[in-house]
C-alpha positions as CSV (number, residue, x, y, z in Angstrom):
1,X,-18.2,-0.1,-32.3
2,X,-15.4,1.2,-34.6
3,X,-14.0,-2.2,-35.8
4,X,-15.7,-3.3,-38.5
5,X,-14.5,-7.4,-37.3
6,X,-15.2,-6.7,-33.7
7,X,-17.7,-9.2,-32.4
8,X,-18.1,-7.7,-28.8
9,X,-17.6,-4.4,-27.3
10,X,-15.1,-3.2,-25.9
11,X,-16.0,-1.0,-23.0
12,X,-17.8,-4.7,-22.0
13,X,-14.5,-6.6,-23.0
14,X,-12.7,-4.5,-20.9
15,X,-14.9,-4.2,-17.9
16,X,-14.0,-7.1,-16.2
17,X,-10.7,-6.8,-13.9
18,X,-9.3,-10.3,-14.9
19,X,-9.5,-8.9,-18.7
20,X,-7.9,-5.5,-18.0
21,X,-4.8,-8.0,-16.0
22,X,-4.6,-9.6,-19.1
23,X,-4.2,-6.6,-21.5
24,X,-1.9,-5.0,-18.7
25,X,0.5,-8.7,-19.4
26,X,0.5,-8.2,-22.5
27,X,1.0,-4.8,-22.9
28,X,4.8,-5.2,-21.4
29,X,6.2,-7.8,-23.4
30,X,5.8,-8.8,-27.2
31,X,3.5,-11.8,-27.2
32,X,3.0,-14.9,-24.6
33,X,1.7,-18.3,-24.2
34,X,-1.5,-19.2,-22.3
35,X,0.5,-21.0,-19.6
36,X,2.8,-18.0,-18.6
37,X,-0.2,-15.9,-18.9
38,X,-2.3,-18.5,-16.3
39,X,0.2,-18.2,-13.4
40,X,-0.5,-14.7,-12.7
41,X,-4.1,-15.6,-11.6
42,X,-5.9,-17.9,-8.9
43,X,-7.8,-19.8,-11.8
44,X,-7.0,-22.4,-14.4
45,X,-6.1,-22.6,-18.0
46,X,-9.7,-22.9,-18.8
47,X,-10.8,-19.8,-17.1
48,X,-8.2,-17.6,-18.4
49,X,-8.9,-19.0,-22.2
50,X,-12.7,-17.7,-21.6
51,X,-11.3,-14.2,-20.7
52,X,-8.9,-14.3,-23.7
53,X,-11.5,-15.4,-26.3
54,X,-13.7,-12.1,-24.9
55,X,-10.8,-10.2,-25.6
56,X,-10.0,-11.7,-28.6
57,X,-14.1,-10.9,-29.7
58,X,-13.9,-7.2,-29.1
59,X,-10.6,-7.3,-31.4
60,X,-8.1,-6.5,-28.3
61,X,-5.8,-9.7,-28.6
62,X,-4.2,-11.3,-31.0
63,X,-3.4,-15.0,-31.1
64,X,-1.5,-17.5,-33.4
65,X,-0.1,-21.2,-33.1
66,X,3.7,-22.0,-32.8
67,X,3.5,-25.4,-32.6
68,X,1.0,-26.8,-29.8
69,X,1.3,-23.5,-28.3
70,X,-1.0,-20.8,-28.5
71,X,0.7,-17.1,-28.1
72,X,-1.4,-14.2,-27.2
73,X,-0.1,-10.3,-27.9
74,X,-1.9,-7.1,-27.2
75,X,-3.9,-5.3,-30.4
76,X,-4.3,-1.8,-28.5
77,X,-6.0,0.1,-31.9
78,X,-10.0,-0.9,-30.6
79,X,-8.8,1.0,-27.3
80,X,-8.9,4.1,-29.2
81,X,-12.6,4.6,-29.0
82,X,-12.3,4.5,-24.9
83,X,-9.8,7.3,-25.6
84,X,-11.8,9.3,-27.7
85,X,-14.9,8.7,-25.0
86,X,-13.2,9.8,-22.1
87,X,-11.0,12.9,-23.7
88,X,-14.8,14.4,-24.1
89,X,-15.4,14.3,-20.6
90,X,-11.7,15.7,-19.8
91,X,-12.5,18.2,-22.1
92,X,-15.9,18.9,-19.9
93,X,-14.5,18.3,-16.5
94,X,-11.3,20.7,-17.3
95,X,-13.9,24.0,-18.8
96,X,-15.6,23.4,-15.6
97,X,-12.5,23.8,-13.0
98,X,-11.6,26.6,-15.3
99,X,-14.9,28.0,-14.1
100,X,-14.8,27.3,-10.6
101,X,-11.0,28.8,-10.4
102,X,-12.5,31.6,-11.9
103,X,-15.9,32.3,-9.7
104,X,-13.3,31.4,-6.6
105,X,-10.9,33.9,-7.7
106,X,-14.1,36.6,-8.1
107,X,-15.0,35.9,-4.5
């Protein structure tokens, strides 16, 4: 892990379907509150909290209070170090199509 304050990682923060929903919300508007965030799944406040606070951990979300109201916004800097993992394997998969196209054009 990159980020020196990240608790959890985030390849495991973002593994789970529900969590990747979450940063997908956030990542088209500014910042919102747990209960708009709750009506876009089949589970309660509680649940959704649990997925936020992993998220939160691995240093993907961002919260603060406005009055009673917690509002959550998208930190997309820790996604980064998936970018950098998978541009490798681009990298690999693309030199090896290069060489297929190649052999195949030989043939």
């Amino acid at each position: 892990m990159n980020e020196k304050n990240q608790e959890r990682d985030v390849y495991e923060a973002i593994a789970d379907p529900t969590r990747r929903k979450l940063l997908q919300l956030l990542a088209d508007v500014e910042e919102l509150p747990l209960n708009e965030l709750t009506v876009h799944f089949e589970m309660g406040r509680t649940a959704v909290s649990k997925h936020l606070a992993i998220l939160k951990d691995a240093g993907l979300v961002i919260s603060r209070k406005v009055g009673r109201e917690t509002r959550f916004r998208l930190n997309a800097a820790p996604l980064r170090e998936i970018e950098d993992w998978v541009s490798f394997y681009k990298k690999f998969w693309n030199e090896r199509i290069y060489l297929l196209n190649n052999l195949l054009e030989e043939e």
